[in-house]
C-alpha positions in Angstrom: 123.1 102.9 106.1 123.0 106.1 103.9 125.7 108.4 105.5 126.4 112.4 104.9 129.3 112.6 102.3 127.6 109.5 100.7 126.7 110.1 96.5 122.8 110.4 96.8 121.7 107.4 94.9 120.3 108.4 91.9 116.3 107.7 90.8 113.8 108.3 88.7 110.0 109.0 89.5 107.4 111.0 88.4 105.8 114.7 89.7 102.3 115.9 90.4 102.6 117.4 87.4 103.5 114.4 85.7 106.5 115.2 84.8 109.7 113.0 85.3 112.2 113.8 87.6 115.6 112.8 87.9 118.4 113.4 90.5 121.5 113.3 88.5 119.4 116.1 86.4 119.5 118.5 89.2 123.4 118.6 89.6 124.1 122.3 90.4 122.0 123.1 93.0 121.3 121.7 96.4 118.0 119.4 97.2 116.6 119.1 100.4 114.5 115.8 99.7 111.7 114.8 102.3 110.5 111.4 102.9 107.2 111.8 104.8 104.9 108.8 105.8 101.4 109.6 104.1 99.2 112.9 102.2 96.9 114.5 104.0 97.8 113.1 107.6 97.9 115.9 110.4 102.3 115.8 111.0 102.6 115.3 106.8 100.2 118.2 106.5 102.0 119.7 109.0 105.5 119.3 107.4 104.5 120.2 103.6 102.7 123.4 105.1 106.0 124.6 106.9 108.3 123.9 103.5 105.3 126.1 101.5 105.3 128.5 103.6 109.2 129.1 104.3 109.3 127.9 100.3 111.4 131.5 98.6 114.1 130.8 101.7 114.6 127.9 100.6 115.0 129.0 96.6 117.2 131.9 97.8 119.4 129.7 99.9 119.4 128.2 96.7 117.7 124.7 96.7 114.4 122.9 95.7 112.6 120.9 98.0 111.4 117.9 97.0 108.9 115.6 98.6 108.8 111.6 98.8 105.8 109.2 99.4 104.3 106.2 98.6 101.5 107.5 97.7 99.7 108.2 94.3 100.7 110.4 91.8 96.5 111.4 92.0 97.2 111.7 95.7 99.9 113.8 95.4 97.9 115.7 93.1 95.1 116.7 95.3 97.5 117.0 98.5 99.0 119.5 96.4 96.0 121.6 95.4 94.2 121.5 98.6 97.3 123.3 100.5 99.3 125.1 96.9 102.4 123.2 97.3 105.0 125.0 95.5 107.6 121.9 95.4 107.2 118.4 93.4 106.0 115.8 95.2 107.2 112.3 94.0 104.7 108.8 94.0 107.3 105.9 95.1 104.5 103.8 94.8 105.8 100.5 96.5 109.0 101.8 97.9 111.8 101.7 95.7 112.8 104.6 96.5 112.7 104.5 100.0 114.7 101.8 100.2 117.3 103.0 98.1 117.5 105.5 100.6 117.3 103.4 103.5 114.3 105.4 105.6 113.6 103.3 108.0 110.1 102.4 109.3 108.7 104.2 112.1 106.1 103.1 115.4 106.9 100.0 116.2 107.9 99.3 111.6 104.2 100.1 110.7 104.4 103.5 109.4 107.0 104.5 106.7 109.3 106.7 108.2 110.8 110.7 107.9 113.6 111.8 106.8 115.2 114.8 105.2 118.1 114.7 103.3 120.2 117.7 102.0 121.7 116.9 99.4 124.9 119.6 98.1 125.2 120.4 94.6 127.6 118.3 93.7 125.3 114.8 94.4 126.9 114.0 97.9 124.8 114.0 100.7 125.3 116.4 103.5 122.8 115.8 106.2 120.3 113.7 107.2 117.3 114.1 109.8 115.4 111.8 110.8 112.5 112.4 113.5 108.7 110.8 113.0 107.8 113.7 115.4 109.7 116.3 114.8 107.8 116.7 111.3 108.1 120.6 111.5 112.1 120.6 112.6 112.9 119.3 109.1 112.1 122.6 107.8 114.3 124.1 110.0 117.1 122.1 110.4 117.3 121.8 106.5 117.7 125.6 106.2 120.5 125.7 109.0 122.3 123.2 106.8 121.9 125.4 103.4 122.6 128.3 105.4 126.3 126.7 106.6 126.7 125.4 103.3 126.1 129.0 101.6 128.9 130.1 104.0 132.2 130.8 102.1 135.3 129.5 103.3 137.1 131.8 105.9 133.4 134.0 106.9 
């Protein structure tokens, strides 16, 4: 299993903008990267809604959030539009990534599951939350972590 003060593993996949993103390219700042089940379902919707709308928080705490499905990049796409999604959203089609990660499945292994991941600037992982019904938490608990990592020694 993935533990905090791990190296992230590094990966590759492609935005709803079609861009390519890379980890190791976003040494420097902090990533709170979000593995979430399926677009469009009510806790997913749930879960991208909260990160929109407490998005600037999280750019002044100073991270991007990044979310991770196996969906399409053309689902992502209109998952995006429908509720403006300020944040990538990355297609692991078929799971790669996931695994890498080690998410594990949720309800009984049929549903992929979630789990957020802060990861600090350096690459290392620094906490990991993982709750299939908590989908709204992640948002919070994420920003608790940036907020203690923003915190200079001796404060």
């Amino acid at each position: 299993m993935l533990q905090v003060g791990d190296s992230a593993p590094d990966f590759t996949l492609k935005t709803t903008a079609g861009e390519t993103f890379r980890l190791a390219d976003q040494r420097g700042r902090s990533i709170v990267l979000y593995f979430y089940p399926k677009d469009d379902t009510p806790g997913c919707t749930a879960q991208a809604c909260s990160f929109r709308d407490q998005y600037e928080e999280f750019q002044d705490l100073g991270a991007e959030v990044v979310g991770i499905s196996s969906d399409s990049e053309a689902s992502h796409q209109k998952f995006t539009q429908k509720h403006r999604l300020p944040f990538p959203l990355l297609a692991d089609e078929g799971g790669r990534v996931r695994k890498l990660y080690e998410v594990p499945r949720a309800l009984l292994g049929l549903l992929p599951g979630r789990v957020t991941y802060v990861i600090d600037p350096q690459g290392k992982v620094s906490y990991i939350f993982n709750s299939m019904n908590r989908a709204t938490d992640h948002v919070a608990e994420a920003k608790k972590v940036l907020r203690e990592m923003n915190v200079a020694p001796g404060q």
